[in-house]
Every structure is written in structure tokens, then in C-alpha cells.
Phi, psi and omega in degrees: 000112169298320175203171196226161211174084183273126143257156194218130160026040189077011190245135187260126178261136155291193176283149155087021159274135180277169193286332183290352175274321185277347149258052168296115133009130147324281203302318131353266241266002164274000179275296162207123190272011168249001172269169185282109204252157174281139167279124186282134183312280186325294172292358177271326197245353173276331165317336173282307163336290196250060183269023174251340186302122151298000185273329170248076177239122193318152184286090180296152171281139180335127180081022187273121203311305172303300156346285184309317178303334191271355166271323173271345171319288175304314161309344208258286196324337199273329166289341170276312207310284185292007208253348196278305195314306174324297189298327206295284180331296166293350176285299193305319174342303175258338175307327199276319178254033130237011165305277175327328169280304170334286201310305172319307222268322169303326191278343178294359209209149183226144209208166179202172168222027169251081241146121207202169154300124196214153220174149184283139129284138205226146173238151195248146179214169216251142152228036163229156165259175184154178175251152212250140198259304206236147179208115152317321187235175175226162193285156216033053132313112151284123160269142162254155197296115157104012168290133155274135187259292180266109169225109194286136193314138187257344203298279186332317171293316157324316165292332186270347166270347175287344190254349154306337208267305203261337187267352181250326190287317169279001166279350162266346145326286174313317152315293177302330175256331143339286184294347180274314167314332205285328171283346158283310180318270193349304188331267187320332202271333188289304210293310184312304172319262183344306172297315153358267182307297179303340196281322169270021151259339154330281195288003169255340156283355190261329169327292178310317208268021194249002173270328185273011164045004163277020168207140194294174200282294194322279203292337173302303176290336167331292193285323171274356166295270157353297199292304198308302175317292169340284188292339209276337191271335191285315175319311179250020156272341199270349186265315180282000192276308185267009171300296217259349200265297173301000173265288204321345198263297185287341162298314184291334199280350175302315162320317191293312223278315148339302182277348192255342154283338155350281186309313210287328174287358180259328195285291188310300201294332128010282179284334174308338179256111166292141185230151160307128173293302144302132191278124180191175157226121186319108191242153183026055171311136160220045170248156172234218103293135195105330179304142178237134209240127203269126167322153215025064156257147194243134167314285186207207185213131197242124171247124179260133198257002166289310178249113168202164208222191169221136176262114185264119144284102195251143172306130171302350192279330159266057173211048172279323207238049178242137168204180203326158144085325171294170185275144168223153174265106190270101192257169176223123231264003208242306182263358174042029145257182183251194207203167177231161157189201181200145182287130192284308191227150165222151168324131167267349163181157189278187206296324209272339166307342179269319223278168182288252263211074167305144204310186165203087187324290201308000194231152175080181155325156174214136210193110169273169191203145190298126171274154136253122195231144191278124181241123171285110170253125151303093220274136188292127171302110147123025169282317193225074200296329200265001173075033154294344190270154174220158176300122162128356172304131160250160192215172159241105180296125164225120162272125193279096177322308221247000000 
């Protein structure tokens, strides 16, 4: 607004009068308006005195910030009021259509952070005694599976397979002269048999010619003397035969028993070389050289990188609709990516059932608490070409319900 124009009593104020000519008295300016009116004090201070009398109440100047705000105000407020209302609407709008896909895609997956890598550890341990000449690895080695590790003095074994060795050779020895009595026992029984035979036709010719009275009684019993004597010697040839059969049996078992100490001194000498069971890595060592080490004392540790899984502990109420075979998103928190894999397993009962001195609902207070059971999932083969992941990594696993 450019320029303002009161009339009063027929005098028109321009532009560029200052407030003190526009709060001049009525009564001024009605005495004489074309002369050069005085500002009266008094009425300067009873207007100051009385500032609600609408009669003196100021006059705004052209352009005056109050006034225009309370006019573009109300238009403005009503345009934020309604600009607001809109966006409000439209926000519930997309909230409304895109809640039930949100809503879906939660419901699709059931996830945890409780939860890690876990893989055998295998301990390697002596199952001879003995002093260790030597050790191959230092801990956090990579090993390959049948690597030597461990070497235990082999001499003392050496000797025991030599005297295993002198000890199966005279038992087949023995062995050997066992069947050969047993084929002279044969001999003789055969022979005995013949003599045998003759003695008793002996005695049956002597029988006839002895009813037929051409021969004396005296030679008749001879011959039947003879005959008897005969089978009685075929009877303890055929008792040393089998006599002689039973040594060839106990003789072979001195062999076996020979030979399987064989075996157990070659196993043992054996066992002075430790070998990796696995492609791992070698952990917590505690053998040195020189140490002498008592069968089962464990050496070290092979952690193996071919096979490793994640153990999830998932709360039970979510293993309502989880079962084999679905898919999971492995992320790992060491590598801030993710893994693909599928549930392997599910719990046969939960971790407090395992534990050494599982609760005991039934006696005392009982305050229930949500259980958790470790479900194995498995990593899809051919993720982890370089065996970066190891047992004790936490990760978080989500399984794809859908």
C-alpha cells in the first residue's frame, strides 16, 4: 500500500507525515485546519492515559505489520490447518496399503541373534606311552587330513615287534610238528588196523579147525589172545590219532594268539606317529619335546573346516511352523555379509535338558520361562571356498517360513 488518506474536515494527509501529526487531537484539527496546528501536551497525555478510547487509539501507517499479519494470517493458518489434514490422510492412505504386505513379509521369517558357528573339534591324543622325539605343527596351522604331527620314540616298539615276530615263527613251528605227529599217530593206526585184521582171521580159522577138533585148545586161545591184543593197540592208535589232531588245534591257537600279538606290536609301533584326522586348524597345543606322554593324554586340537554348521537358538514359540529343509539367510557378524543355507535339523529337547543339573519343575516354586532349542542349519556348499568362517563366530540366521 502505497499511500494512505484520511479525511477529516476536508484535509487530506499525504505520505511522509510522521506519527506525531497523525495523533493530533480531533478537536485540533477542527479549529483550524489549514494553519499549522500546535501539538497539544495535554491531550498527548491524556491519550497516553486513555489508550482504549477508540477515539484516540492509533492510527497504523500505511503497510502496517499488524494489521496485514492478522489478515494474511488467517488465510495462512487455514492453509497449513488444511495442508496438514491432507498429508495426515494421505500418510494413513499408504500406511493402509502397505501395512498387510509389511505385515506378510514379517510374518514370513523367523530370525534370532542367539546364535553361532559350530564345527568338530577333534583332540588328538597318545594311545601309547612314551617320550615325543618331535612336533610338526604349532598352533594355528593349517593342516590336511593323514598330515603328521606327532612323534613318539618308536625303539622300545620296535623291539616288541621283533620279539612278536620270533614268537609267531615258533608257534607255527609248533604248529608244524603238531600235524606231523598227528600224521605218524595216522600211521600206526592204519598199521594196527592190518595187524588187526590178520589176527582176527587168525582166530576164526583157528575156531573152525578148533570145532573140527584138529587143533589143541591151547593154540586156539593163543590166536584169540593175539587177536584181541591187536584191536586193543588199533584203539590206542586211533586215541593218539585224535590225541595228536587236538595238539595240531592247540598249537594253531598259540599261532593265532602269536600273530595277533604281532598285530597289536605293529599297531602300537604305529601309534608313535600322530596324524591329522582332518583338514582343520591346529589349536591349543601342549606337547613339547621330550615330554612323556601317558596313553589318552590329548596333545592338541584340530578344528575342522570342511564341515561346519550354525547353531541357532531359537525360542520355542517360534518353531511353531518351522521344519527340515527350508531356507535360511545366514548374516555374519565378523564379515557384515550374508550366507544362504537351509534347516538341517531340529531339536530332539531343549538346551536345559542337556544341561548338568537340569531344573526341577516339579518340586518347589515353579516360574515359567520361554525355552530355547538348537536348530542346525547347514551353509550351502561352495560358500565358504576359503574356510573363513570358524566355530565360535556369531551370526544372525533367518529362516524363510514361506
Amino acid at each position: 500500500m502505497d499511500t494512505f488518506t484520511e479525511d477529516s474536515g476536508g484535509e487530506q494527509f499525504a505520505d511522509g507525515q510522521n506519527n506525531r501529526d497523525l495523533r493530533v487531537s480531533l478537536d485540533v484539527r477542527d479549529q483550524d485546519t489549514r494553519q499549522d496546528t500546535q501539538f497539544d501536551t495535554n491531550r498527548l497525555d491524556a491519550l497516553k492515559q486513555n489508550p482504549a478510547d477508540e477515539r484516540y487509539r492509533r492510527i497504523d501507517l500505511p503497510g502496517a505489520p499488524e494489521r496485514e499479519r492478522g489478515t494474511a494470517g488467517g488465510g495462512s493458518w487455514f492453509n497449513r490447518t488444511t495442508r496438514r489434514v491432507l498429508l495426515a490422510a494421505l500418510l494413513l492412505i499408504v500406511l493402509g496399503a502397505v501395512a498387510p504386505f509389511a505385515w506378510n513379509y514379517l510374518q514370513s521369517y523367523e530370525s534370532t541373534d542367539d546364535a553361532q558357528i559350530d564345527g568338530h573339534i577333534d583332540p588328538l591324543s597318545s594311545r601309547i606311552n612314551g617320550t615325543v622325539i618331535r612336533v610338526h605343527a604349532e598352533d594355528d596351522d593349517r593342516v590336511k587330513a593323514g598330515e603328521l604331527l606327532v612323534e613318539i620314540d618308536p625303539r622300545d616298539y620296535e623291539v616288541a615287534v621283533a620279539q612278536a615276530k620270533a614268537q609267531l615263527e615258533l608257534a607255527l613251528a609248533q604248529v608244524a610238528s603238531a600235524k606231523q605227529d598227528y600224521a605218524a599217530a595216522l600211521a600206526n593206526v592204519r598199521q594196527g588196523d592190518a595187524a588187526n585184521f590178520k589176527a582176527q582171521r587168525d582166530a576164526q580159522r583157528f575156531a573152525v579147525l578148533l570145532d573140527r577138533r584138529v587143533v589143541a585148545q591151547n593154540e586156539y586161545d593163543q590166536y584169540i589172545a593175539t587177536a584181541r591184543v591187536d584191536a586193543a593197540k588199533v584203539d590206542s592208535s586211533r586215541e593218539a590219532a585224535g590225541s595228536a589232531l587236538k595238539t595240531i588245534a592247540a598249537r594253531e591257537a598259540d599261532a593265532d594268539a602269536a600273530r595277533a600279538a604281532l598285530d597289536q606290536a605293529l599297531l602300537n609301533l604305529s601309534y608313535t606317529k600322530i596324524y591329522a584326522p582332518a583338514n582343520g586348524i591346529v589349536g591349543k597345543r601342549s606337547v613339547e619335546l621330550g615330554s612323556r606322554i601317558e596313553p589318552g593324554q590329548t596333545l592338541m586340537f584340530v578344528t575342522e573346516t570342511d564341515e561346519i554348521w550354525v547353531t541357532a537358538n531359537f525360542k520355542e514359540t517360534q518353531l511353531a511352523r518351522m521344519h527340515r529343509g527350508q531356507k535360511a539367510t545366514i548374516h555374519i557378524d565378523t564379515f557384515g555379509r550374508n550366507y544362504q543355507g537351509y534347516v538341517k535339523n531340529l531339536p530332539g529337547a531343549s538346551g536345559d535338558r542337556f544341561s548338568l543339573l537340569p531344573s526341577e519343575n516339579a518340586t518347589g516354586n515353579y516360574v515359567k520361562v520361554v525355552q530355547r532349542l538348537p536348530v542346525r542349519i547347514d551353509i550351502d556348499v561352495g560358500q565358504d571356498p576359503e574356510h573363513l568362517l570358524h566355530p565360535g563366530m556369531s551370526v544372525e540366521p533367518s529362516v524363510w517360513l514361506r
